[in-house]
Structures are given as C-alpha cells and as structure tokens.
N, CA, C and O atoms as a Tinker XYZ file with bonds, in Angstrom:
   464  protein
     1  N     -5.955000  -12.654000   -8.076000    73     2
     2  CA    -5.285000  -11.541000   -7.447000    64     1     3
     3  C     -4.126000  -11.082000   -8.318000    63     2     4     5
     4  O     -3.401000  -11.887000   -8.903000    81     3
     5  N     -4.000000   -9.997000   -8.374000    73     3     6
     6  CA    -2.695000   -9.283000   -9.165000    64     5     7
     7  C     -1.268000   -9.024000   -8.345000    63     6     8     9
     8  O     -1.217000   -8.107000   -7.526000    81     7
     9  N     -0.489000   -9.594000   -8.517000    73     7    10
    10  CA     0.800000   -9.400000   -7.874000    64     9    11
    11  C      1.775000   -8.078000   -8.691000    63    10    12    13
    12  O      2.127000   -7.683000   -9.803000    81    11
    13  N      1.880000   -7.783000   -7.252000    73    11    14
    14  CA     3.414000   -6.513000   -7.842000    64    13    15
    15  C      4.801000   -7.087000   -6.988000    63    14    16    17
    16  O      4.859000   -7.521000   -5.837000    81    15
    17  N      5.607000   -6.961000   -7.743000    73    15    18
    18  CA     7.004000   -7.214000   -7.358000    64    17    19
    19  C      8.019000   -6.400000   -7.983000    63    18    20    21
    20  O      7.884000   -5.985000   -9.134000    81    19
    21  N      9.135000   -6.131000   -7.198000    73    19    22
    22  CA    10.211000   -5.190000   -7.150000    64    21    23
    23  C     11.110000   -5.677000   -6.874000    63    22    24    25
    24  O     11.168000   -6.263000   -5.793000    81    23
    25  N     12.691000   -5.621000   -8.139000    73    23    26
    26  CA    13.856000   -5.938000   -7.405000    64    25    27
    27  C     14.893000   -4.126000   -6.828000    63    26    28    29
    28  O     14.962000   -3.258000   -7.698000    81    27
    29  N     15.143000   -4.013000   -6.294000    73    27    30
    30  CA    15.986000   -2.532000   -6.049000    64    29    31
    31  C     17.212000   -3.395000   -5.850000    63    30    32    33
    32  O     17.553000   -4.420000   -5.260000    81    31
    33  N     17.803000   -2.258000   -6.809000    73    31    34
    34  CA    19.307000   -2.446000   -7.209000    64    33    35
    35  C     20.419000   -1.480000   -6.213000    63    34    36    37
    36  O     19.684000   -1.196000   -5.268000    81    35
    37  N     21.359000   -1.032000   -6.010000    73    35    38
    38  CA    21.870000   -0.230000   -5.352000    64    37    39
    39  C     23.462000   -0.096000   -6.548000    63    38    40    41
    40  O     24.168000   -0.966000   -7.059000    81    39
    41  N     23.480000    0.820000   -6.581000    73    39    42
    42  CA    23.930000    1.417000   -7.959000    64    41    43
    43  C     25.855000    1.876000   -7.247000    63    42    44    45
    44  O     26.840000    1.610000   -7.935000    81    43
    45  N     25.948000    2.378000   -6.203000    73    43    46
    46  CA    26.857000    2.735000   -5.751000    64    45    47
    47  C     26.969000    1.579000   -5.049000    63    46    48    49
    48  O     25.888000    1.321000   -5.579000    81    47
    49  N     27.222000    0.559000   -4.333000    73    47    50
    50  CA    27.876000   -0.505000   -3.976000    64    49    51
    51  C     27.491000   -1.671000   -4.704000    63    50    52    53
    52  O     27.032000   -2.578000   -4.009000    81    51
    53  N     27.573000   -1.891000   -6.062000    73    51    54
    54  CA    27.116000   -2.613000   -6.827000    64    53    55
    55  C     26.159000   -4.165000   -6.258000    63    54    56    57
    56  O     26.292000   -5.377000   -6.427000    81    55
    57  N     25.460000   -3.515000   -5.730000    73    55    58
    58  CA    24.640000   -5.081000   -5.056000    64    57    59
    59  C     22.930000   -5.115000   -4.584000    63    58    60    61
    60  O     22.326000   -4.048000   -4.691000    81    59
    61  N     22.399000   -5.967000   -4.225000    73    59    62
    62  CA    21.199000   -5.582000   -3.983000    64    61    63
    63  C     20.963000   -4.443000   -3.103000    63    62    64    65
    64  O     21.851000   -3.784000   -2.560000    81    63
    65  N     19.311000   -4.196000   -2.966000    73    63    66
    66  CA    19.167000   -2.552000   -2.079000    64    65    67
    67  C     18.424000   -3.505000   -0.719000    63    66    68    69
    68  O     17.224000   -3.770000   -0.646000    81    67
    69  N     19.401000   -3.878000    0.204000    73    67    70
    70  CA    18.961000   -4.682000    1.205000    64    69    71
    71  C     17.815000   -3.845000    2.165000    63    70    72    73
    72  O     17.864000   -2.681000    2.562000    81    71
    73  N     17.050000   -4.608000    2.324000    73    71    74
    74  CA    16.008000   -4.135000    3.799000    64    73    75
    75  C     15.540000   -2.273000    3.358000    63    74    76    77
    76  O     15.577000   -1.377000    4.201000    81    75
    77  N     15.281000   -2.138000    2.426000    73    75    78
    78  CA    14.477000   -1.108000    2.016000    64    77    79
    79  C     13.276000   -0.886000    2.504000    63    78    80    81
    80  O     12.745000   -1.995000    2.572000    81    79
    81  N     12.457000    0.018000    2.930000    73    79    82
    82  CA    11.065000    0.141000    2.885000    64    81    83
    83  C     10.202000    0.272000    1.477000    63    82    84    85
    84  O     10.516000    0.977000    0.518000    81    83
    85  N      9.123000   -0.518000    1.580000    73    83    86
    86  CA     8.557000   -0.246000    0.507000    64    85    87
    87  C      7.100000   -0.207000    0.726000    63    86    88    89
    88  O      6.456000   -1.130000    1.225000    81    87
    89  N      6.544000    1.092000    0.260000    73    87    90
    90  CA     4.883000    0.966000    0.793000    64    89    91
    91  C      4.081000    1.107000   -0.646000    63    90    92    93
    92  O      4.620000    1.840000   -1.476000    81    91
    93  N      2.971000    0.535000   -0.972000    73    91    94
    94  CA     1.863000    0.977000   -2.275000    64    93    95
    95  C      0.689000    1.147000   -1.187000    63    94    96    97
    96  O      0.267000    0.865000   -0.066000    81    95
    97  N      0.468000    1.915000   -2.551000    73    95    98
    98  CA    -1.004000    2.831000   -2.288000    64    97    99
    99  C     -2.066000    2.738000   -3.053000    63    98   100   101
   100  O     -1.734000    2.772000   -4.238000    81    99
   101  N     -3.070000    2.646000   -2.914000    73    99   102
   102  CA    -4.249000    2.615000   -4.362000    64   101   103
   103  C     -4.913000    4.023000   -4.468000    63   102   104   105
   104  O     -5.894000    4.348000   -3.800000    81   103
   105  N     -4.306000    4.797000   -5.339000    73   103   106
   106  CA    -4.978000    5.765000   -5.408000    64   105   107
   107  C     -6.337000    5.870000   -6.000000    63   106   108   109
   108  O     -6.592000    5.834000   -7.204000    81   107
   109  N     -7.577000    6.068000   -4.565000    73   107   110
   110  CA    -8.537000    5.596000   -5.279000    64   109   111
   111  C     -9.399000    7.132000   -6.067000    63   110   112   113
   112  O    -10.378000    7.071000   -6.811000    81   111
   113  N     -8.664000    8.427000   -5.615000    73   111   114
   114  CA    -9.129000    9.525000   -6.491000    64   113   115
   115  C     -8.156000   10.733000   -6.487000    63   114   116   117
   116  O     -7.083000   10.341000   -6.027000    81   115
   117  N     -8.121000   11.643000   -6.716000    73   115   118
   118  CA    -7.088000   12.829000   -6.683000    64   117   119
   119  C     -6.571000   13.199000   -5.302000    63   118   120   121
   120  O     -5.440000   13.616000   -5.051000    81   119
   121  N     -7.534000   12.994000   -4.465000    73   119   122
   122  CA    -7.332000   13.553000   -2.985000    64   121   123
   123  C     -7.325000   12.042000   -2.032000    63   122   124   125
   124  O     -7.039000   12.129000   -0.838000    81   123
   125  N     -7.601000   10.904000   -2.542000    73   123   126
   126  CA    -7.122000    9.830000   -1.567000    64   125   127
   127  C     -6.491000    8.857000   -2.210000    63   126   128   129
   128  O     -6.589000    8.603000   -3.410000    81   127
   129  N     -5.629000    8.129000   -1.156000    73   127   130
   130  CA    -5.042000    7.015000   -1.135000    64   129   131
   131  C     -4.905000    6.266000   -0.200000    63   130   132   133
   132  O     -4.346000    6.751000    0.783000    81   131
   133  N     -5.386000    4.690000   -0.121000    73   131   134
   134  CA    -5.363000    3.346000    0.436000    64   133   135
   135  C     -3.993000    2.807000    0.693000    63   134   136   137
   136  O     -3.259000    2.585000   -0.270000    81   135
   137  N     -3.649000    2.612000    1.730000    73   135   138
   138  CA    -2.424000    1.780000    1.710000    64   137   139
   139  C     -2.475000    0.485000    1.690000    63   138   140   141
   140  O     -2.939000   -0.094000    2.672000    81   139
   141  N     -1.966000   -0.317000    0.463000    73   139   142
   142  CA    -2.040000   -1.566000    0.759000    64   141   143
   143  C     -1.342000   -2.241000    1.154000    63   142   144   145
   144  O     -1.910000   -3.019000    1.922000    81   143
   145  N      0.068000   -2.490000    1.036000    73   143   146
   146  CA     0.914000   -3.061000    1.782000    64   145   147
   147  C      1.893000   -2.082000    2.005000    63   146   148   149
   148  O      2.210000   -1.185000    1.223000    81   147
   149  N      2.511000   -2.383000    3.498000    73   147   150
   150  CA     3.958000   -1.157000    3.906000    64   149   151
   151  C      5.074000   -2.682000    3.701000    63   150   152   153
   152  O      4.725000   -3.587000    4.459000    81   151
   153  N      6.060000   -2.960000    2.983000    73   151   154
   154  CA     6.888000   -3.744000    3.490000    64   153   155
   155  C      8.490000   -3.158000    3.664000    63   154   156   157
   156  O      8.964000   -2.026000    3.757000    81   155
   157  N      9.107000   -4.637000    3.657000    73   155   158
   158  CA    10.912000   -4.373000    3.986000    64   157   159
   159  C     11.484000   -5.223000    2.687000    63   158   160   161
   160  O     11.089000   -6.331000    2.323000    81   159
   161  N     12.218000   -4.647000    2.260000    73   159   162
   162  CA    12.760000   -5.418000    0.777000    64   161   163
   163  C     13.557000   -6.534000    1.778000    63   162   164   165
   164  O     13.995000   -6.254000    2.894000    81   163
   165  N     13.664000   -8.147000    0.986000    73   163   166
   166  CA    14.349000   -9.287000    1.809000    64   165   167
   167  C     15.758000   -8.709000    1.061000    63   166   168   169
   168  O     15.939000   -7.856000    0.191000    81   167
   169  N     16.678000   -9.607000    1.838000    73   167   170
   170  CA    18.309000   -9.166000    1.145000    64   169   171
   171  C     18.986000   -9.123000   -0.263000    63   170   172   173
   172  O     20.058000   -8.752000   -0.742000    81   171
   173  N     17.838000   -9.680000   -0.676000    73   171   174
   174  CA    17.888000  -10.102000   -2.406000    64   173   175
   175  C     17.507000   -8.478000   -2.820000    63   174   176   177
   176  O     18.075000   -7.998000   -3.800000    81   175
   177  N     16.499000   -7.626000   -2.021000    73   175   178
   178  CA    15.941000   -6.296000   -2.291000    64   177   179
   179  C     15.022000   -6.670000   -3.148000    63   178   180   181
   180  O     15.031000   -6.202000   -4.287000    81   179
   181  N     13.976000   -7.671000   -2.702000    73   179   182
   182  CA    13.228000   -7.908000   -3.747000    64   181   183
   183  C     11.680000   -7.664000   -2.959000    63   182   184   185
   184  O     11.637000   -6.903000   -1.992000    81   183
   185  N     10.895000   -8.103000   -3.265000    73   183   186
   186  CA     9.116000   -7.578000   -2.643000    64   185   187
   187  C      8.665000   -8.464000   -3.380000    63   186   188   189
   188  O      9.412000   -8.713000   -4.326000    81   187
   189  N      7.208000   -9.387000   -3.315000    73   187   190
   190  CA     6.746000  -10.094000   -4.083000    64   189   191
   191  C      5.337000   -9.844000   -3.241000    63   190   192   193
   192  O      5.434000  -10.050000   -2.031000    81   191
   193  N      4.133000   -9.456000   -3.701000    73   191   194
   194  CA     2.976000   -9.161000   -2.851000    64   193   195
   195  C      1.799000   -9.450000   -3.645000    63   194   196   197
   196  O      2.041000   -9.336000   -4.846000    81   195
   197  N      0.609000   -9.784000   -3.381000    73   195   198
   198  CA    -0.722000  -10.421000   -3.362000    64   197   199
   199  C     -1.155000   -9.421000   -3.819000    63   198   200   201
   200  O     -0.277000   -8.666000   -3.402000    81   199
   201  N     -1.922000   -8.696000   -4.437000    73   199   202
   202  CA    -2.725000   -7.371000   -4.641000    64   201   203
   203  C     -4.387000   -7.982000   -4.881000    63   202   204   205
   204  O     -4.843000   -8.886000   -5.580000    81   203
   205  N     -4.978000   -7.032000   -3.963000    73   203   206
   206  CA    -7.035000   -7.780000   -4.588000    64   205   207
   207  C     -6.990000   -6.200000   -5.209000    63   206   208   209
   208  O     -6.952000   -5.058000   -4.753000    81   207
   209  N     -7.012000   -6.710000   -6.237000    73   207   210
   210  CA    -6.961000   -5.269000   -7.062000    64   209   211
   211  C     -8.685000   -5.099000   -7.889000    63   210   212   213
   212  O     -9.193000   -4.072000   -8.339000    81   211
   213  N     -9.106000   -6.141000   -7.862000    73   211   214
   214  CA   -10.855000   -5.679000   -8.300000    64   213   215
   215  C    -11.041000   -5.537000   -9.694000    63   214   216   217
   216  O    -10.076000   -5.684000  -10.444000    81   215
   217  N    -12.342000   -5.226000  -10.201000    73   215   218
   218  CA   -12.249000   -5.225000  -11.631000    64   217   219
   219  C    -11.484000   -4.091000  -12.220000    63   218   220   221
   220  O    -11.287000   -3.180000  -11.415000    81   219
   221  N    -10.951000   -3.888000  -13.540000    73   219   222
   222  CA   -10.685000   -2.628000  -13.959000    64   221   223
   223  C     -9.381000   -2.293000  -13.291000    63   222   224   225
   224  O     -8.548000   -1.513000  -13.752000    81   223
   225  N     -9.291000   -2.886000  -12.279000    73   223   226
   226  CA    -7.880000   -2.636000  -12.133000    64   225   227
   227  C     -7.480000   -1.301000  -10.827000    63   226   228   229
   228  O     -7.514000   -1.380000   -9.599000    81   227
   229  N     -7.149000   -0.237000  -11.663000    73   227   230
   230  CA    -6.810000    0.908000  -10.713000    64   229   231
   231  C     -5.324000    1.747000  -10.918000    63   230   232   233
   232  O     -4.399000    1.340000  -11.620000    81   231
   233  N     -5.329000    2.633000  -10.367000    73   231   234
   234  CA    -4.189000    3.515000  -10.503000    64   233   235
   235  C     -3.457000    3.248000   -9.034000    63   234   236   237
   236  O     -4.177000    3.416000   -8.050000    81   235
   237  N     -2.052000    2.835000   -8.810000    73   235   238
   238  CA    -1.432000    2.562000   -7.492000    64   237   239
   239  C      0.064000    3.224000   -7.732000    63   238   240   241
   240  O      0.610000    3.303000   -8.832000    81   239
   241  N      0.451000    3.548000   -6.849000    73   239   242
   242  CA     1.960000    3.990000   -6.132000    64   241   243
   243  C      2.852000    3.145000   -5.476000    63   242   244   245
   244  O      2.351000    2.636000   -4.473000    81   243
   245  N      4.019000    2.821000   -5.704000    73   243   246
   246  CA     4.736000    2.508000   -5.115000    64   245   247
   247  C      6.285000    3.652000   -4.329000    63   246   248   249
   248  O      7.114000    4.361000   -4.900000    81   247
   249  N      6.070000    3.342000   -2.880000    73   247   250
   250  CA     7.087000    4.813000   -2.595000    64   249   251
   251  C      8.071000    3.866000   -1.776000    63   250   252   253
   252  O      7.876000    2.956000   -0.971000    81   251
   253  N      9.399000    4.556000   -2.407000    73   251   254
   254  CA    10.388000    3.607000   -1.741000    64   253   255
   255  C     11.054000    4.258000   -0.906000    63   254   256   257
   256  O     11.072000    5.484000   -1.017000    81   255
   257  N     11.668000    3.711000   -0.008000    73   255   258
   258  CA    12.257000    4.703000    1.291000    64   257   259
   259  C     13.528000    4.974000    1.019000    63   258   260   261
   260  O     14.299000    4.234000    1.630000    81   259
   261  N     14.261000    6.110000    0.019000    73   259   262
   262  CA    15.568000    6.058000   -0.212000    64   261   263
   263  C     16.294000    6.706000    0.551000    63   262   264   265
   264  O     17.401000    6.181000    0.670000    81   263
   265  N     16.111000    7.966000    1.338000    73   263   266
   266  CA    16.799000    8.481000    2.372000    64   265   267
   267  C     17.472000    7.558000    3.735000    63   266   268   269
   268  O     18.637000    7.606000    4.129000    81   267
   269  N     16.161000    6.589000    4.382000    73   267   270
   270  CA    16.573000    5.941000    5.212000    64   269   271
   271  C     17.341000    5.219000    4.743000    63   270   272   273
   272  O     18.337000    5.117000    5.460000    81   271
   273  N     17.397000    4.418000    3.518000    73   271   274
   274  CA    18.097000    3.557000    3.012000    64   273   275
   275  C     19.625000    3.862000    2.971000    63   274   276   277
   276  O     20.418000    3.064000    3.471000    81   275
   277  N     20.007000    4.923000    2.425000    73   275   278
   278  CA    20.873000    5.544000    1.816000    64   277   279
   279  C     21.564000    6.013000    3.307000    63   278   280   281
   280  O     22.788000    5.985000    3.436000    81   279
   281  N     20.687000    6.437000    4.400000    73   279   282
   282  CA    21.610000    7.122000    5.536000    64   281   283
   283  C     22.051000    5.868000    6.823000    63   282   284   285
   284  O     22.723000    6.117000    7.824000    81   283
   285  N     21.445000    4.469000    6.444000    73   283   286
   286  CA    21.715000    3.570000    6.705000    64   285   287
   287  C     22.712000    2.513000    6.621000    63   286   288   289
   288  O     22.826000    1.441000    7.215000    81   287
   289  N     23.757000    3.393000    5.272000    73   287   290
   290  CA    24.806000    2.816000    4.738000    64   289   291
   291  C     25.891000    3.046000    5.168000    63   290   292   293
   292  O     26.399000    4.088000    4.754000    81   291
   293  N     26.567000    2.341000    5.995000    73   291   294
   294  CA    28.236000    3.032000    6.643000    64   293   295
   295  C     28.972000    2.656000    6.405000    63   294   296   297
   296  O     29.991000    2.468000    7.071000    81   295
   297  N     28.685000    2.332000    5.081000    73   295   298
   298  CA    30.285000    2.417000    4.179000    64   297   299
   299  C     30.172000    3.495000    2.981000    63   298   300   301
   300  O     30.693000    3.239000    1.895000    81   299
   301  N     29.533000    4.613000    3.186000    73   299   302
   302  CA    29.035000    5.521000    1.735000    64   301   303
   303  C     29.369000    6.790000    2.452000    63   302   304   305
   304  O     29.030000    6.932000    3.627000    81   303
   305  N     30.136000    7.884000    1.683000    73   303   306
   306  CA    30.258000    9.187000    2.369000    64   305   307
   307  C     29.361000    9.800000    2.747000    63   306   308   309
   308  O     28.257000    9.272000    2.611000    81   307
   309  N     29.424000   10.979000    3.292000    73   307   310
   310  CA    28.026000   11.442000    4.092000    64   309   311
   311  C     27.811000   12.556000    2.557000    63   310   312   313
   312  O     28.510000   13.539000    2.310000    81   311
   313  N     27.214000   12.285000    2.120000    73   311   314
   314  CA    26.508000   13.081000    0.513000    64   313   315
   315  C     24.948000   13.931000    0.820000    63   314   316   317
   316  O     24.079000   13.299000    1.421000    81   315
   317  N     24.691000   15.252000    0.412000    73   315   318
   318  CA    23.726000   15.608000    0.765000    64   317   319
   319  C     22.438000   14.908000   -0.382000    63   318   320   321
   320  O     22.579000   14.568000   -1.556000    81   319
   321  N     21.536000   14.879000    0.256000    73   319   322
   322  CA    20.577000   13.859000   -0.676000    64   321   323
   323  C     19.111000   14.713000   -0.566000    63   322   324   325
   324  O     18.546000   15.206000    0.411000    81   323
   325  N     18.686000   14.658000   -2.254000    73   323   326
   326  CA    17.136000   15.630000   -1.778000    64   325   327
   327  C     16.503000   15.038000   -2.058000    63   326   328   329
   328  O     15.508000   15.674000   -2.406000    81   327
   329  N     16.302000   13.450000   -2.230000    73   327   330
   330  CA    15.195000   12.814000   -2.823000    64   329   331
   331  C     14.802000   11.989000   -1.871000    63   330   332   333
   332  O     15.300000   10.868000   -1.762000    81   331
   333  N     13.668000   12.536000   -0.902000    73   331   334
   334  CA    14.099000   11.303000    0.219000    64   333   335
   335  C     12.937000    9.888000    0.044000    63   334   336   337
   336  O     12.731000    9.002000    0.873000    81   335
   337  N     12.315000   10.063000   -1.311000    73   335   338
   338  CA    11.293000    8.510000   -1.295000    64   337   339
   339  C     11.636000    8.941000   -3.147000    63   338   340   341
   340  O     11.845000   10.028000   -3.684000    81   339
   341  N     11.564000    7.568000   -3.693000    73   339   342
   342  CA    10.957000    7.406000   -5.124000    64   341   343
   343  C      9.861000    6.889000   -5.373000    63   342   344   345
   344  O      9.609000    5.732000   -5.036000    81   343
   345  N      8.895000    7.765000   -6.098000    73   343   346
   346  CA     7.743000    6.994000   -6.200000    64   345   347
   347  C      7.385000    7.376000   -7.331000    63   346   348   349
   348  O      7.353000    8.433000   -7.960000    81   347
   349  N      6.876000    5.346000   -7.615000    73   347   350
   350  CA     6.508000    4.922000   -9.161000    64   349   351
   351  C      4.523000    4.986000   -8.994000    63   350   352   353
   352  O      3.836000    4.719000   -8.009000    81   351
   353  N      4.180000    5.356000  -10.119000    73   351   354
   354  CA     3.093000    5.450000  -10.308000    64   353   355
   355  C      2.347000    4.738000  -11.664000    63   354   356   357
   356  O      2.416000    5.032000  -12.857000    81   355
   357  N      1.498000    3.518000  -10.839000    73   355   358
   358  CA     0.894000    2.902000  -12.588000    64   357   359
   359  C      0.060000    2.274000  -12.365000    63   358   360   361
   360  O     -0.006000    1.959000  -11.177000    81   359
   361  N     -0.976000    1.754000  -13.223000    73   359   362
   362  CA    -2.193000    0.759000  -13.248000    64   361   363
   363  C     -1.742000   -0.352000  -13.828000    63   362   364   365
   364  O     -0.940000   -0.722000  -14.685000    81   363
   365  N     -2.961000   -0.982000  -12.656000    73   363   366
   366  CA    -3.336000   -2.376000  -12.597000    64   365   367
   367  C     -4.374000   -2.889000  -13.757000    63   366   368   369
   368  O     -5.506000   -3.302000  -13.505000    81   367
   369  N     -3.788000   -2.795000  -15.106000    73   367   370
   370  CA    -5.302000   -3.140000  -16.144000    64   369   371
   371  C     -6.213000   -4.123000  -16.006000    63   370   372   373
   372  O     -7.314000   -4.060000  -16.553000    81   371
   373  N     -5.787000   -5.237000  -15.173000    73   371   374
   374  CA    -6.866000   -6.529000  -14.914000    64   373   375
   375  C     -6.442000   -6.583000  -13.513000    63   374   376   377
   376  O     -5.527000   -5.849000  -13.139000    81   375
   377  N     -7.022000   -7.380000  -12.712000    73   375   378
   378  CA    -7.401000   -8.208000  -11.548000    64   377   379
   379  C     -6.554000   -9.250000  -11.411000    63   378   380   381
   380  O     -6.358000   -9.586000  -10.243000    81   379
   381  N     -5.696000  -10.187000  -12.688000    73   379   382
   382  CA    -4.820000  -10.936000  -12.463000    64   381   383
   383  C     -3.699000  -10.637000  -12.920000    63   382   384   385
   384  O     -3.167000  -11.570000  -13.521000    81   383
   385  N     -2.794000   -9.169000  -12.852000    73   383   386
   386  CA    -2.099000   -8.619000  -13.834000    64   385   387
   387  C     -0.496000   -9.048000  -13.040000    63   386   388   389
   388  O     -0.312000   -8.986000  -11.825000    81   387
   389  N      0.267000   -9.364000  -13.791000    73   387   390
   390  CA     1.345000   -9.338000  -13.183000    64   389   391
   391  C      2.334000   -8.135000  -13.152000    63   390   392   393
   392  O      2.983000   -7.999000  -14.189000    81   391
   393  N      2.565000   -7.255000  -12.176000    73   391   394
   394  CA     3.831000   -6.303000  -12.667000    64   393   395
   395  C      4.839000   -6.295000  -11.899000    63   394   396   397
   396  O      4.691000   -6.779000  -10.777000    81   395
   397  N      5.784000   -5.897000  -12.180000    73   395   398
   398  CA     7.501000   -6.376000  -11.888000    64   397   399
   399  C      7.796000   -4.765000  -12.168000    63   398   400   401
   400  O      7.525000   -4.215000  -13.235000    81   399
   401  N      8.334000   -4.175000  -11.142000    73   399   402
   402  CA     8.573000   -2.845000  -11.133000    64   401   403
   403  C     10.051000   -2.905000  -10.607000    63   402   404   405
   404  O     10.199000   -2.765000   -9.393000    81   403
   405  N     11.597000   -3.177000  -11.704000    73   403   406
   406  CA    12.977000   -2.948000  -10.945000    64   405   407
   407  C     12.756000   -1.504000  -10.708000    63   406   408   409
   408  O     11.873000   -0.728000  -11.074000    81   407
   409  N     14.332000   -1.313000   -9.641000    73   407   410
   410  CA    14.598000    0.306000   -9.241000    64   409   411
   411  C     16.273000   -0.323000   -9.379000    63   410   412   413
   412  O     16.631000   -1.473000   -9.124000    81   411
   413  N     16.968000    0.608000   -9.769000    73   411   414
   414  CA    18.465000    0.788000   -9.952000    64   413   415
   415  C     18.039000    2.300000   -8.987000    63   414   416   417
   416  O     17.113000    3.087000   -9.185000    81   415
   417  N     19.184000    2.314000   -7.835000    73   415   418
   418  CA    19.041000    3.744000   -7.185000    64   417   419
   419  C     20.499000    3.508000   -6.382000    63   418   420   421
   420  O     21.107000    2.558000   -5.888000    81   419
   421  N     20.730000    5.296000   -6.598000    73   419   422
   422  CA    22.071000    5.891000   -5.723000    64   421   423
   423  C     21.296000    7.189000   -5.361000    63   422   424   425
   424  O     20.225000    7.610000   -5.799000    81   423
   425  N     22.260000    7.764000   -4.313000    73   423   426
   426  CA    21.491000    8.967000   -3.741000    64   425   427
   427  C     21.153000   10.256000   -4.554000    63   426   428   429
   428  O     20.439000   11.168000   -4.136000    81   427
   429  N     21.731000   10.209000   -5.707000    73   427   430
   430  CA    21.400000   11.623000   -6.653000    64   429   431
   431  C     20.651000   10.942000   -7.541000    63   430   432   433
   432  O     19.839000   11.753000   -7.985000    81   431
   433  N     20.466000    9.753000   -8.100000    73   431   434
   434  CA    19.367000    9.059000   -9.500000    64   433   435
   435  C     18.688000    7.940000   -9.177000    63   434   436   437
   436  O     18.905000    7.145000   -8.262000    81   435
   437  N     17.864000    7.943000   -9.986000    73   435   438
   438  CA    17.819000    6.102000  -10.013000    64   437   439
   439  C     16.778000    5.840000  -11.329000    63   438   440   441
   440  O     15.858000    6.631000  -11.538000    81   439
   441  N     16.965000    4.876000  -12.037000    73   439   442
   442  CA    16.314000    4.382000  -13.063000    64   441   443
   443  C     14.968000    3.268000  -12.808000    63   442   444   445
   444  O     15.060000    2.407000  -11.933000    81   443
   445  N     13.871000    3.380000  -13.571000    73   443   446
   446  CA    13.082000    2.186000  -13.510000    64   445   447
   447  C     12.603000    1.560000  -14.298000    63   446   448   449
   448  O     12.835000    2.137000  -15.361000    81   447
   449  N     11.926000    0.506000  -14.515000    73   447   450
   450  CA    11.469000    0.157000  -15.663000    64   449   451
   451  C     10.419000   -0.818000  -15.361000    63   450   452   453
   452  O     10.399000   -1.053000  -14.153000    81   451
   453  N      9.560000   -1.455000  -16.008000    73   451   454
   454  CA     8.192000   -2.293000  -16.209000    64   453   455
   455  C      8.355000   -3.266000  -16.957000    63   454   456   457
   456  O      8.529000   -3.023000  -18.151000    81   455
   457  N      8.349000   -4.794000  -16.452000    73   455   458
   458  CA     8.344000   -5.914000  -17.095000    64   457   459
   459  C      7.486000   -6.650000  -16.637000    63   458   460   461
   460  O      7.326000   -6.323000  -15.461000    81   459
   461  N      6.496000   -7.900000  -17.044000    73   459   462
   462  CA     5.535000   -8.495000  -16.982000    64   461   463
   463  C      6.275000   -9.713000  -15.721000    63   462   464
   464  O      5.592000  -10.640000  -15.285000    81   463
C-alpha cells in the first residue's frame, strides 16, 4: 500500500495547523473523482494514511480546509480570505510509494513541497 502524509504548518502563529480538514481524491479521469480518505489533522497537524493505490499508481488531490481553519482561529484578526481550500495535485508512481506532502499556510499564501 502507498502512504501519503502531511505536516501543515501555520505560518502566522508560528506552530502546527491543529485539527485541519484534510480530504484526497483519486482522480480517476477529467470529469471524476474518488474520495479516499476525508480526515482531521492530529495537533501535531500531521495525517499519516494507508493508500491501495493499484498498479501504475494514479493521479490524486489533496484539498485542505483553509477557510474553516483560518475562521476557527480567535486569536487572528478578522482578514478577508479568498482561498477557501488548497489543493495539491500529484501521482502515485508505484503501489508502495511513499509521499510526504508539507503545507506552510496563512490566510493570503502558503508554500508546499514533496519529500519521500
């Protein structure tokens, strides 16, 4: 099985991105997508998940819930925000692939990156 995991960072209160939503998708063609897991980031803001990702792999989404996140914070000014999900998009090249997808996010940016 191929695992995906995510740490989210929170960029404006320098600390993890606690209790986030986080859902992937397997996009299995232009017009559909599978949901495979919906979760809640643990307090660390981290995700660690099982994927049966099949041969060949596949093209999947990860969409993170930054609006709720962000309007959930009551210690952060009330800031107008237009990004209300980030979503990463990438393949699974094997069946036992490991990927590690961080997010650094504040309500106007956020950075990502891909490590094994």
């Amino acid at each position: 099985m191929a695992t995906i995991s995510s740490h989210v960072l929170d960029s404006v209160i320098g600390d993890h991105g606690k209790q986030i939503g986080i859902q992937c998708f397997h996009l299995v063609d232009e017009a559909t997508r599978e949901l495979v897991f919906d979760v809640i980031a643990n307090d660390e803001g981290r995700i660690v998940e099982q994927v049966e990702a099949g041969e060949g792999g596949g093209k999947y989404e990860l969409v993170f819930k930054t609006a709720v996140y962000f309007q959930n914070q009551p210690d952060l000014p009330e800031a107008r925000q237009i990004m209300d999900e980030v979503v990463v998009r990438f393949t699974i090249p094997n069946p036992d692939e490991r990927i590690h997808i961080p997010l650094v996010l504040s309500p106007h940016s956020y950075t990502i990156w891909w490590s094994a």
